[in-house]
N, C-alpha and C positions, 0 to 999 in steps of 0.2 A: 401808769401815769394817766392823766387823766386829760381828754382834751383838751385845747386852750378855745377852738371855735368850731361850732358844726354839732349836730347831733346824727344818732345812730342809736338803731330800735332792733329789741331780738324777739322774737315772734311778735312783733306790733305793737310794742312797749319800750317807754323811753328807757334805754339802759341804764341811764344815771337814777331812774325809781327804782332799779331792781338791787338788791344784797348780794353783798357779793358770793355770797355759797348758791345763789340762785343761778347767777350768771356761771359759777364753775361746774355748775349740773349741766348747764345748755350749752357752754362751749369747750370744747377739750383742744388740746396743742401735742401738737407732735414736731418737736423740736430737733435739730441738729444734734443738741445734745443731752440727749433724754435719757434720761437715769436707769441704770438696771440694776438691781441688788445682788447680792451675790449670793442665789436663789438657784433654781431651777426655772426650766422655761416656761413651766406648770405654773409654779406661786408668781413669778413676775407678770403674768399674762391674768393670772387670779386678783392683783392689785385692782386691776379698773372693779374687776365682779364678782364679791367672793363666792357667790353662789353658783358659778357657771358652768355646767356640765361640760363633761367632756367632747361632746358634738359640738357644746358650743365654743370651746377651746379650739377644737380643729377647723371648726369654720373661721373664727377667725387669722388660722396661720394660713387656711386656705387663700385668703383671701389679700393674703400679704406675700405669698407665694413662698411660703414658707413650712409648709405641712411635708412634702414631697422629703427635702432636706431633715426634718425633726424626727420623720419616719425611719430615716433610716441611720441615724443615730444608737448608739447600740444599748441607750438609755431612755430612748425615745424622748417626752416630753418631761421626763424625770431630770433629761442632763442637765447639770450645773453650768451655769455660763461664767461665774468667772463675777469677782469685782469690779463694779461697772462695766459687764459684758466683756470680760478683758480675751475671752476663750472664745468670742467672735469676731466675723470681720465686717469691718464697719458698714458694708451694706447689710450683713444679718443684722446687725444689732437696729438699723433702723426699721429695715422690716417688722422684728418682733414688737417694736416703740410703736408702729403703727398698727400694729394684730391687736394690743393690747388698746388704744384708740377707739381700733373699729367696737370692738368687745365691749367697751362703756358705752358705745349708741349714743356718744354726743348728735343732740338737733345741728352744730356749727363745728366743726371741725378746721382751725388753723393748723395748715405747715409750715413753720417757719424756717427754709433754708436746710428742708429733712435731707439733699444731698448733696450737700456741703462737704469737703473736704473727702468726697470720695474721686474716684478716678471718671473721667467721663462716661465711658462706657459704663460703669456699674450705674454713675449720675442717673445717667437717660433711662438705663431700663429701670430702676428707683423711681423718678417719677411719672412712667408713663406706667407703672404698677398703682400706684399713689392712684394716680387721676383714676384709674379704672375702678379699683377698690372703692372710692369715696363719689363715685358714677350716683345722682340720684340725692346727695345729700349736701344741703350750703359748706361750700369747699374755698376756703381762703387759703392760694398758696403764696406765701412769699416767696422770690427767686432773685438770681442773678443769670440764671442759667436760662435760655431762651426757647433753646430746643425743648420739643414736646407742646408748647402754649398751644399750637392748634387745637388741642384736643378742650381746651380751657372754654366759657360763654360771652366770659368777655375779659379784659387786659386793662389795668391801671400802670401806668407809668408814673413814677415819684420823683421829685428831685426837691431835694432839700424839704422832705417832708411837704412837699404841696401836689396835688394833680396836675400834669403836664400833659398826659393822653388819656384818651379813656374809647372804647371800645371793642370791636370784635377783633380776635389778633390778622388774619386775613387781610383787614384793614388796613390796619396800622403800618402791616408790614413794608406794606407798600406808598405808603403816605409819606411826605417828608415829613419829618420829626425825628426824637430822639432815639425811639424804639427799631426804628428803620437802621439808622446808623451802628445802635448797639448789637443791633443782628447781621450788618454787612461785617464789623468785627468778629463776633464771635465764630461766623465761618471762615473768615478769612485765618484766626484763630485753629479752630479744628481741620483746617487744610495743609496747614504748616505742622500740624503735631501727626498728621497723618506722613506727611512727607518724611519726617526727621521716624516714622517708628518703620518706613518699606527699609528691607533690605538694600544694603550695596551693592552694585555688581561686582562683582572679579574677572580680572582678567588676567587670560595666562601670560 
């Protein structure tokens, strides 16, 4: 879709002058729900590069923290993953969405909501993999999930498609507005989900 107002430029050029096969060279997405064929984690990961060596196959599962686990698979990078990665779990299968990512060298890399629909804890340690991974290169992450933004340079807050905040999350955090509020929920949030998963006590 195409703006309705505002412009925005990719390496210094209006992006409405550039084609779109230009624009899909210089930006890559790593989605929620990013396709995997029912391949090997070889050919899936060979889609971005078909030419990419094997060094460079493992650096990028390295870097998605994903090599450790592929190694010791008793098909290694051969194993078959299954119909849209069905023979993974949904933090691998974002993982390998993002190995495959790194491995094309997009200049802009968007994540749109890559830990969606996983469990908290897998959530957090997924994007605090993410950020470190894409360390060094224009990283647009979309979220709902708050935790981890420190690690971020700066934080747009949205509502209704318009800028409501803009800044360093540090900031913000503590500022009135909306991003302050949305972060006193989501702990208040993860302190009830922690309570409801401690054990009961017993008594004889």
């Amino acid at each position: 879709m195409d703006a309705r107002s505002g412009t925005y430029t990719i390496g210094g050029t209006d992006a409405t002058a550039l084609d779109g096969d230009t624009v899909r060279r210089r930006v890559g997405l790593c989605a929620q729900d990013a396709h995997l064929f029912d391949s090997s984690i070889r050919e899936n990961l060979r889609l971005a590069r078909t030419g990419a060596s094997e060094e460079e196959l493992r650096a990028a599962l390295a870097s998605a923290r994903l090599l450790e686990w592929a190694d010791g698979l008793p098909d290694g990078l051969d194993t078959l993953v299954g119909e849209h990665g069905a023979r993974l779990s949904g933090g691998q299968r974002q993982r390998l969405a993002l190995a495959r990512a790194l491995l094309a060298d997009f200049p802009v890399l968007l994540l749109d909501e890559p830990a969606e629909h996983l469990d908290l804890a897998t959530a957090d340690a997924l994007t605090a993999d993410l950020l470190a991974a894409t360390e060094g290169r224009t990283t647009v992450l979309i979220t709902h999930r708050l935790r981890g933004l420190d690690a971020v340079d700066e934080v747009l807050v949205l509502d209704g498609g318009r800028t409501v905040q803009r800044g360093p999350f540090a900031e913000l955090a503590v500022a009135e507005g909306p991003l302050r509020l949305m972060l006193e929920r989501e702990r208040a949030a993860d302190l009830l989900g922690e309570r409801r998963r401690e054990p009961a006590l017993r008594t004889a």
